[in-house]
Each structure stands twice: as C-alpha cells, then as structure tokens.
C-alpha positions as CSV (number, residue, x, y, z in Angstrom):
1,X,0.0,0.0,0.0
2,X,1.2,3.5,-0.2
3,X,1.3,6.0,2.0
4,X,1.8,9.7,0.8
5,X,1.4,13.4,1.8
6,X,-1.8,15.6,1.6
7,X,-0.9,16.5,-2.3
8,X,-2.4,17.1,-5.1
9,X,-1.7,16.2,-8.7
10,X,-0.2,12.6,-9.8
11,X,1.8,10.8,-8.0
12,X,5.3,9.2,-9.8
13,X,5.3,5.7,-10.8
14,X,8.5,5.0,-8.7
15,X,7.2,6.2,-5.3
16,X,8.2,4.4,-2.5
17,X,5.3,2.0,-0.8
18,X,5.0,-0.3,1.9
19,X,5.3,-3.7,0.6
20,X,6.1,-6.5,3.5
21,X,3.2,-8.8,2.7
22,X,3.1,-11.7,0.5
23,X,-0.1,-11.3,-0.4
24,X,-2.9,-8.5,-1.7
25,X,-3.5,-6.3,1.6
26,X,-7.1,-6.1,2.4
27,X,-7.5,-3.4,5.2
28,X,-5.4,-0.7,6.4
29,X,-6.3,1.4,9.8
30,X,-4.4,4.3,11.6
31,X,-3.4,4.3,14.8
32,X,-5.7,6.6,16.4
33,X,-2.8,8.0,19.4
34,X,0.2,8.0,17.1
35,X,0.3,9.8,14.0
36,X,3.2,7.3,12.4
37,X,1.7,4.0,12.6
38,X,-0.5,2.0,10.5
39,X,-1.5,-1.9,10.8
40,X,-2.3,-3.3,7.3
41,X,-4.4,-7.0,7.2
42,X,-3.4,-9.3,4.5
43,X,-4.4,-12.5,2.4
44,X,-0.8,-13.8,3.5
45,X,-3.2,-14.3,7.0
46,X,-0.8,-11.8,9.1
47,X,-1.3,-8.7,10.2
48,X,1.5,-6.1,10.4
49,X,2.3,-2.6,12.1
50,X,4.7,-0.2,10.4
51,X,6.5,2.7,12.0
52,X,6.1,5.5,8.7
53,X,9.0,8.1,8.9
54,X,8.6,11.7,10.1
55,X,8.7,13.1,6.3
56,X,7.2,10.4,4.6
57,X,8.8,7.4,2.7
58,X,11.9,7.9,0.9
59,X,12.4,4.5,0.2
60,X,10.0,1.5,0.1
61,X,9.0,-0.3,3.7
62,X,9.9,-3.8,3.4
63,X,10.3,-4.2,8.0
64,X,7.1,-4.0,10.1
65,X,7.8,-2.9,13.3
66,X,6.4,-6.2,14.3
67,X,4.6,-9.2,12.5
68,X,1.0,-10.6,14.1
69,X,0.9,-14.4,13.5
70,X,-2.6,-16.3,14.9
71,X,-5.1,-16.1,11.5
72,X,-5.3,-19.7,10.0
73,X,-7.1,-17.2,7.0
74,X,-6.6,-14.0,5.0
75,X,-7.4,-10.9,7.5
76,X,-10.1,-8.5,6.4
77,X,-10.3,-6.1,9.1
78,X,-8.1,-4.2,11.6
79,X,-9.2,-2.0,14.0
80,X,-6.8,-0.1,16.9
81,X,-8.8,0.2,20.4
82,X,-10.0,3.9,20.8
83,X,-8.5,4.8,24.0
84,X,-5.7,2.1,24.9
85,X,-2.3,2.4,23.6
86,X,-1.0,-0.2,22.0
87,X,-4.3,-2.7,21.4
88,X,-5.5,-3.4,17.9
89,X,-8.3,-6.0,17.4
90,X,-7.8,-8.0,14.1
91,X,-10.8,-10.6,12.1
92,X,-10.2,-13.2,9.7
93,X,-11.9,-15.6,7.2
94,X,-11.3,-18.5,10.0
95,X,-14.2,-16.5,11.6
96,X,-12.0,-15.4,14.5
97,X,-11.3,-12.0,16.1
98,X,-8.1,-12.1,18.0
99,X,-7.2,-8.4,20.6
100,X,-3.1,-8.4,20.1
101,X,-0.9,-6.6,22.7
102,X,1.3,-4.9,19.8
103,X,3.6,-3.6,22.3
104,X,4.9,-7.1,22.7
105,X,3.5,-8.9,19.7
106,X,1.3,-11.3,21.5
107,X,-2.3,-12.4,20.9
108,X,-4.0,-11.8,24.3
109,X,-7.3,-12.4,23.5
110,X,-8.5,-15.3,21.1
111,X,-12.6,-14.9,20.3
112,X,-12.8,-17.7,17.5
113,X,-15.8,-19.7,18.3
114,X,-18.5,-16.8,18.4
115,X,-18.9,-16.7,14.8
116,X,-20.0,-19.1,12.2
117,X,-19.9,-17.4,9.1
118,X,-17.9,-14.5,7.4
119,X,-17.4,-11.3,9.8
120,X,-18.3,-8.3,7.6
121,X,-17.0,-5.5,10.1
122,X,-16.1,-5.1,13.7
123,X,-16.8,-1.6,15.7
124,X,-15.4,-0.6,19.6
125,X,-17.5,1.2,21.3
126,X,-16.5,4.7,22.9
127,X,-14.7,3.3,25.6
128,X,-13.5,0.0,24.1
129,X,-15.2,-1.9,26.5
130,X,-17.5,-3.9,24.0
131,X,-17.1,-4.1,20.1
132,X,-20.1,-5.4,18.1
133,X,-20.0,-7.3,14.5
134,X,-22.1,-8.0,11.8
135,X,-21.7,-11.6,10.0
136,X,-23.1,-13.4,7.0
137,X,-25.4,-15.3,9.0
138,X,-27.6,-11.9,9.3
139,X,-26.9,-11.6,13.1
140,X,-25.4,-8.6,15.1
141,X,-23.8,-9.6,18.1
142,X,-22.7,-7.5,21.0
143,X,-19.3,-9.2,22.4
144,X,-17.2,-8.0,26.1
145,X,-14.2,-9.3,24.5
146,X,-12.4,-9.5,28.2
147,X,-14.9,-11.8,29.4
148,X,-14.8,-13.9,26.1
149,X,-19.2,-13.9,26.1
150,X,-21.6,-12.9,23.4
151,X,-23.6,-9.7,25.8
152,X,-26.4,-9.2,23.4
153,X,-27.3,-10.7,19.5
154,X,-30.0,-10.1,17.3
155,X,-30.7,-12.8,14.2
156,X,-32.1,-11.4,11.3
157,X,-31.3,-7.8,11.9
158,X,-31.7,-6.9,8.3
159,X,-33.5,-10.0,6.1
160,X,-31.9,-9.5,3.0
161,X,-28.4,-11.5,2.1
162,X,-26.4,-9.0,1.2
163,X,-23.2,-7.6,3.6
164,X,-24.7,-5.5,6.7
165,X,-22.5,-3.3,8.9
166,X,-23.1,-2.1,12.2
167,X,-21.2,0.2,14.2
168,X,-21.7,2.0,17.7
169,X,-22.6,5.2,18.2
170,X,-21.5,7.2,21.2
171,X,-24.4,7.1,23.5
172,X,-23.8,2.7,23.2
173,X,-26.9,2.6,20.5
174,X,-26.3,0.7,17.2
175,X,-26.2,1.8,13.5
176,X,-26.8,-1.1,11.1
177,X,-26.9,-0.9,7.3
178,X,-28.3,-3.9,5.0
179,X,-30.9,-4.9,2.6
180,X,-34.9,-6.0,3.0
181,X,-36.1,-9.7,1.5
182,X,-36.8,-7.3,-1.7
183,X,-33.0,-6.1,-1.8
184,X,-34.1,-2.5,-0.7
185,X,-31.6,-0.8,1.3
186,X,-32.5,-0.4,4.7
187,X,-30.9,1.6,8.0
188,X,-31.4,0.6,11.3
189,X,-31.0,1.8,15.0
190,X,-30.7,-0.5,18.2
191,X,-30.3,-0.7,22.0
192,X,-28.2,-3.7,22.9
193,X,-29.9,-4.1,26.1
194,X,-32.9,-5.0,23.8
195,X,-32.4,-6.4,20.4
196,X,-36.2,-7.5,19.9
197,X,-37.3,-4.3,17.5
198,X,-35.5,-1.5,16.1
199,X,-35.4,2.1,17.8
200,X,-36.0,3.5,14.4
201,X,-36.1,1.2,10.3
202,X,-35.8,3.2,7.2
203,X,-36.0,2.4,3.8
204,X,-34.2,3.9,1.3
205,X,-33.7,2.7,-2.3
206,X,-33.1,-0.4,-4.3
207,X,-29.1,0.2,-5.1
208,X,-27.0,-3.1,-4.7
209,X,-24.0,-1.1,-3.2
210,X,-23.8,-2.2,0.2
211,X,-24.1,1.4,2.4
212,X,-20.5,2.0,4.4
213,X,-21.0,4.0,7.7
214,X,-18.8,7.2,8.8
215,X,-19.8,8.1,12.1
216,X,-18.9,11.7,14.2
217,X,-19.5,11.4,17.4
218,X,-18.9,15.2,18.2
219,X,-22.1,16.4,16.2
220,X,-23.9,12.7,15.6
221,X,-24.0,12.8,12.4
222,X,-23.8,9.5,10.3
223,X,-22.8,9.6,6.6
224,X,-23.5,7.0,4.3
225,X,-21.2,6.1,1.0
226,X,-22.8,3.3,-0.8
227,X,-20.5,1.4,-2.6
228,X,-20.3,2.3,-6.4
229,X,-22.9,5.5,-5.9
230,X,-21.9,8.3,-7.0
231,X,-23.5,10.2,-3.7
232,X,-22.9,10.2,0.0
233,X,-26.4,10.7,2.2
234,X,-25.9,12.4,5.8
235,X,-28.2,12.2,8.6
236,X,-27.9,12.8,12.3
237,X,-29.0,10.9,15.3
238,X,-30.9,12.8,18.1
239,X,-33.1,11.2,21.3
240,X,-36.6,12.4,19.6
241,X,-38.2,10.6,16.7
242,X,-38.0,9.7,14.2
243,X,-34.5,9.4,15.5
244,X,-32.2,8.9,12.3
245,X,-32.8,12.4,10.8
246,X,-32.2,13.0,6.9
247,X,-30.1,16.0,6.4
248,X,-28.6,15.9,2.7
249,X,-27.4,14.2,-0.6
250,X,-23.8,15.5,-1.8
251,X,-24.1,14.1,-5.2
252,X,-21.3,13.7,-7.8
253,X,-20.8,11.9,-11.0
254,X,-18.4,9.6,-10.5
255,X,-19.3,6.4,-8.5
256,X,-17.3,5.6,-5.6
257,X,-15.0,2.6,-5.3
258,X,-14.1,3.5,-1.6
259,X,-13.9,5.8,0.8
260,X,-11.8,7.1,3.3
261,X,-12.7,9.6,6.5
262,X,-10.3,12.4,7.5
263,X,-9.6,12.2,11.8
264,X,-11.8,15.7,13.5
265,X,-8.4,16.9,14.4
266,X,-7.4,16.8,11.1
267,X,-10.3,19.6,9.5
268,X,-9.9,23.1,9.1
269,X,-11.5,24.6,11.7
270,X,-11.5,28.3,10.1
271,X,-13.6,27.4,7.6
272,X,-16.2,25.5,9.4
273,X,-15.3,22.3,7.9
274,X,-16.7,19.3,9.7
275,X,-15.4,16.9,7.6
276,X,-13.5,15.4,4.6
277,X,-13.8,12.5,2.8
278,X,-10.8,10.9,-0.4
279,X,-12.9,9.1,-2.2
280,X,-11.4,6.5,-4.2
281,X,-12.0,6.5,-7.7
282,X,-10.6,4.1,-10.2
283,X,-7.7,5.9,-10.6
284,X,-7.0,8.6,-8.2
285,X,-8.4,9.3,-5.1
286,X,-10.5,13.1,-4.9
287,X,-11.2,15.2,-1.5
288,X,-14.6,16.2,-0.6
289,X,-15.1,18.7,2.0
290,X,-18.2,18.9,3.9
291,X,-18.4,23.1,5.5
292,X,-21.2,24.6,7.4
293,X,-21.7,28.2,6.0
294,X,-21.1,30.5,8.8
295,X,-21.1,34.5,8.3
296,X,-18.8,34.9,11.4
297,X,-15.2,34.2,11.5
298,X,-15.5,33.5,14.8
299,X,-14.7,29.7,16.1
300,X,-17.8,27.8,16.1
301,X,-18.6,26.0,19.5
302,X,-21.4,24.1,18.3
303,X,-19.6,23.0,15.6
304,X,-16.2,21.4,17.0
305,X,-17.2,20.3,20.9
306,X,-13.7,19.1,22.5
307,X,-13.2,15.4,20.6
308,X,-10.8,13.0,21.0
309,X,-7.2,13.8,20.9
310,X,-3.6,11.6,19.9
311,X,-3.3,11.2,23.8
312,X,-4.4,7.1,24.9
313,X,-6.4,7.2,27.6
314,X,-5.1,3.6,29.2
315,X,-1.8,1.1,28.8
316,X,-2.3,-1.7,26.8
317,X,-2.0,-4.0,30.2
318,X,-4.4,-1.5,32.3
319,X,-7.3,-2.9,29.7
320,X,-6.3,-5.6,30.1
321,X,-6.3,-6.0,33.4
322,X,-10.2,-4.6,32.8
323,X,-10.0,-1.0,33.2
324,X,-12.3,1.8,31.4
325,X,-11.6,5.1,30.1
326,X,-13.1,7.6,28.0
327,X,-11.1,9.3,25.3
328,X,-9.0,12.0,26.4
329,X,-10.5,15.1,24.6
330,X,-9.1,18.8,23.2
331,X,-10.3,21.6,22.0
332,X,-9.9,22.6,18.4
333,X,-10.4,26.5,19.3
334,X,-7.0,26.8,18.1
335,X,-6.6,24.1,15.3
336,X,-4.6,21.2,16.2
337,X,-1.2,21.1,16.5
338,X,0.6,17.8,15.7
339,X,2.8,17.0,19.0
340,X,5.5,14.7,18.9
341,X,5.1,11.1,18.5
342,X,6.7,8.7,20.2
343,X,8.2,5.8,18.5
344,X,6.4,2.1,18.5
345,X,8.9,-0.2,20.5
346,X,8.3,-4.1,20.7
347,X,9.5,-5.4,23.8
348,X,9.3,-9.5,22.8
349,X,8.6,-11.5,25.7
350,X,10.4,-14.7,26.0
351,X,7.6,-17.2,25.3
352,X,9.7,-19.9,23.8
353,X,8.9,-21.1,20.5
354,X,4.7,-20.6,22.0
355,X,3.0,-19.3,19.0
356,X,-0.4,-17.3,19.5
357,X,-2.2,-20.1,17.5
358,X,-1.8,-23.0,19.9
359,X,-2.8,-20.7,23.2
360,X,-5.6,-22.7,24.9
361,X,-8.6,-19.1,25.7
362,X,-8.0,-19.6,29.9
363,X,-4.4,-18.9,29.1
364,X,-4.6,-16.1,27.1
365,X,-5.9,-13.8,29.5
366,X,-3.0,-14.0,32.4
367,X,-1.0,-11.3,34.0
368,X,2.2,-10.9,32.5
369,X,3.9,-11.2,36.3
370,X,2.7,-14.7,36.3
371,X,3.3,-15.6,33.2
372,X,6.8,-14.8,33.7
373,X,7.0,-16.3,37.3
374,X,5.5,-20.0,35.8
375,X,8.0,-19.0,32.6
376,X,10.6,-19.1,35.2
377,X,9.7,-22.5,37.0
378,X,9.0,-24.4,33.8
379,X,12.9,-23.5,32.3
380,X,14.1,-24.7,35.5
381,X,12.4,-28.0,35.8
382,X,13.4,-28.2,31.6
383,X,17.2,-27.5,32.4
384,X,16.8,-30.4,35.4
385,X,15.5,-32.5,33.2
386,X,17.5,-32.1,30.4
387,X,20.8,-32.3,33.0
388,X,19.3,-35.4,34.3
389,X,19.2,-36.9,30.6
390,X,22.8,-36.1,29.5
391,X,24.2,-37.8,33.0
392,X,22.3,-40.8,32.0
393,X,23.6,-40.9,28.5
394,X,26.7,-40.3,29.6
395,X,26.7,-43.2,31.9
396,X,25.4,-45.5,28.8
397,X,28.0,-44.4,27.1
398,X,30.7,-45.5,30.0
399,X,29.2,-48.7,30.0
400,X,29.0,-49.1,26.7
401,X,33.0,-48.3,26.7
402,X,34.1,-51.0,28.8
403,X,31.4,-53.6,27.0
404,X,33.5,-52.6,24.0
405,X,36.8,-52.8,25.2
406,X,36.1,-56.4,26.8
407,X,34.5,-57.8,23.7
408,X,37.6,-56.7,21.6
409,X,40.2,-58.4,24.3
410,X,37.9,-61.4,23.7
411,X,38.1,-61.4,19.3
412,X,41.8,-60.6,20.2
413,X,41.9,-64.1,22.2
414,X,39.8,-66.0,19.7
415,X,41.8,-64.0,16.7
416,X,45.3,-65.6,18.7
C-alpha cells in the first residue's frame, strides 16, 4: 500500500510503498494515538504494524515494526482500540477475532468460536469496552471481549443476504446498514440491552451497493457512502423521533470505489469544515469537504465540541487487566497542533517457540507477572530434566566403553 502526503496532482510511478506482505492487503487502519503508525491485514493471513518516517517514505517499507501471527485465514479487518495504547483487534476468514498486545506482539485475546460465518466489520464502542459485528449469518452480536461472552445478538437484523454493517454510536446505541427480503436498502438503530425491535427502520432505495457507515461522534451525524454510488447521504442521530434524521445528498458523478474519513483533528476549523472524505476512484483518489456556512469568523462551539485527541487514555495491560476510560478530549479553538510522536517499541517477551495459535482461551488472558513467574519454574524444571538426561547418556556411554573394550580383548583371544 502506499502512503503519501496531503498533495495534489499525480503521484510518480517510482514512489516508495509499503510492501512487506506476501499477499494483496485487504485493510489498512491508523493508529488513532500515534500519527506514524499504521497496521495493514493481508491475504498472506498476518497482520503487520509499520513505524512511517517523520517526512514520509523515501524508500519502500519492506520491516514491520512487528509481524502478528494467529489467522489460519486472510485478514479482512483491523481495527486499533479507541482509547488504549498499543491494542489493535484483528478478524479473519477463519471466523476469529483475535485483541493483540502490539507492544509485545502477542495475541492476548483469542474470540474464535462466536462466529460461524464470514465477519463483515467489527466496531469498539466509545470506551472499548464492547465491540459489536455484523456476519453473513444476518446476526449482530454484542461481544465484552475480556470476558470472552456474546452480551447481546439479534438474528435477522436486516432480512436481506447482502453484507450488513453495524457500528456503535456514542451514547452505546447501534447503526446497522443492509438490505430488506426485496433487496431494498434499509438503515437501522438499536439498543443492545434489547435487540427485539428496532429504535427506528428506514427504507431507502433499491441500489446493490452495500451502504458504508462514517460516524462523528462530536455532532452525531452518520454519513452513508454506498459502494459504487456516485452520492454520500448524511443524517444525524438525536433522542426524539423519528430518530435517524435526513439531512442531505452531496451528489457527484463519479461512482465511488471507496472511501476514506479524515480524523476531527485533522479539519480546518476556520472554515467550518466538519469533515472530509478521499474518495477513491478508479484511478486517483478526490477530496470532498463537507463546510457549514457560517457569516462569522469566529470559532464555532457548536460546531467542534472538545473530541478526541492523539493522547491514549489507558496502557495496553491496564485494559487488560479490565479497566475503562473515555477518550481524552481537546479543544480545536486553536486548530490542532501535531505533537511529537513517540516511537512504537516491541519489547518480545520470551515465550519460547509458544505461538499465539496454539494458546488454549484460559491462558490467554493471564497477567504478565505470572506468566513470567510460571516462565521461570517451567525453564528450570526443563534444564533439570535435560541435566538429568545427559548424565544418564553419559553413563550409557561409560558402559558401553568398557562392554566394547572387553568384547575386543575377547576377538583378540579367539583371533590368537
């Protein structure tokens, strides 16, 4: 994949790119508290992190920082926790979702008997205490990935068998997208502490392009890019009915292939921008800003409430461990300015030759003290063990010697 500045115009042939997998790469995500890293997914069935230079690439990427090795299948989706450094959650097509620890390249959590069919997408909620998923078997299903259990699931959330999404929003309700029996597109909204009906089902058209979610939390509003329309439709989520509120149509002519959703801190707050898409065309990739027309050039309060900054919240082990915490938030009065960020170290533990793949789920979730501590005894009792062996081979071999040396005297006698 490539990885380039905010320019415009065409892009050489020879530009550097980041090319350590094997195979096609299939998602790509930022991390959200450092502005350098990236994790790409991959039909090679790893998942990798790479450190991107200050200036950009001068020469092609061939080193992740650090390789993730669990998926028995390609991986489709990665997706970094929202407010713990260091955590990114990863699904394959072997149906599992595995929570990695990328500050020491291990798999802490393995979920890979909670789905039966293809995961289409994976969302954390605000806190990154629950994520939810939407899978080909037409089922949403609320997970606590800590405590390894399903917390809510609905079947049949939308009827139709094209790919659903669902994502949560920032009061814990859920946005789905998917089709009716009659291949109409539908939107939905849910509470997970009851699945049974929908807060609100629209109907919107009868497009095959399955509708892709881009949710602010700061104002609510949810934009939907349907793939290979040529329009993205905006609407914003309030407590009254009929809940999911139309707002717009920004229409072009160009269908989109894909689409890609600039970070809040990342708009120009001096023009009332409250947000930019690149929308991926066959190819190039095109900017389009979405502004609010304001005849003050005042900053706009309503328009850019504090939102989450580059700062994580939590440690990877604190999570863990099963703490909370909300994103840290700044204000954008000022613009944001970039601070420095810090580089991604790997500190390898010495699990020896234990890959993720093989770890049974009670063991997966253990403190790394203790871990270490029963790392400790088991090399111990393996170097006694191993100790004990060679004294008895040696003594074989002893034996063996004289048994040798006898029989020879005893040819030598027979020989004479």
């Amino acid at each position: 994949f490539l990885v380039s500045s905010l320019q415009t115009g065409r892009i050489d042939k020879s530009y550097p790119t980041v090319c350590g997998h094997t195979g096609p790469v299939l998602d790509i995500d930022w991390c959200p508290h450092n502005d350098q890293v990236i994790a790409s997914g991959s039909e090679d069935c790893t998942v990798m992190v790479w450190q991107i230079p200050e200036n950009g690439l001068t020469l092609s990427l061939t080193e992740p920082v650090v390789v993730l090795e669990g998926h028995s299948k390609r991986v489709g989706i990665v997706a970094w926790h929202p407010t713990a450094r260091n955590v990114l959650l990863s699904a394959g097509c072997d149906n599992a979702i595995i929570i990695w620890n990328v500050g020491t390249g291990e798999a802490l959590i393995n979920l890979d008997d909670m789905h039966v069919d293809m995961i289409y997408n994976v969302s954390w909620n605000r806190n990154g205490s629950l994520i939810c998923t939407a899978s080909k078997d037409k089922k949403v299903r609320v997970i606590d990935p800590r405590k390894q259990e399903i917390v809510a699931e609905k079947e049949k959330t939308h009827e139709g068998a094209r790919p659903m999404r669902a994502i949560f929003l920032a009061d814990g309700n859920i946005f789905t997208t998917g089709f009716s029996r009659m291949s109409e597109r539908q939107l939905a909204l849910w509470n997970p502490k009851n699945m049974e009906e929908p807060i609100a089902l629209h109907e919107m058209d009868t497009s095959n392009g399955v509708l892709l979610p881009f949710y602010d939390p700061d104002t609510n509003i949810i934009y939907l890019c349907g793939k290979g329309d040529s329009s993205i439709r905006y609407f914003e989520i309030t407590d009254e009915s009929p809940y999911v509120h139309y707002l717009n149509t920004f229409s072009s002519k160009e269908p989109q292939r894909g689409m890609g959703f600039m970070p809040k801190r990342g708009l120009d707050v001096n023009k009332c921008e409250i947000a930019r898409f690149f929308k991926l065309h066959e190819r190039k990739c095109e900017p389009i800003i979405m502004t609010v027309p304001r005849k003050s050039d005042l900053f706009q309060d309503d328009l850019y409430p504090d939102t989450a900054g580059p700062e994580a919240a939590l440690e990877a082990e604190e999570w863990f461990e099963g703490k909370n915490a909300d994103p840290l938030l700044i204000s954008l009065k000022h613009g944001y300015i970039p601070g420095k960020n810090r580089d991604l170290k790997v500190v390898k533990k010495n699990i020896l030759d234990n890959k993720p793949a093989g770890n049974k789920k009670s063991d997966l979730i253990n403190a790394p003290k203790k871990a270490a501590d029963a790392l400790n005894t088991q090399n111990d009792a393996k170097l006694d063990e191993i100790l004990k062996e060679l004294k008895s081979i040696k003594d074989t071999i002893t034996n063996q010697d004289e048994r040798i040396s006898k029989l020879e005297q005893q040819m030598a006698k027979i020989a004479d």
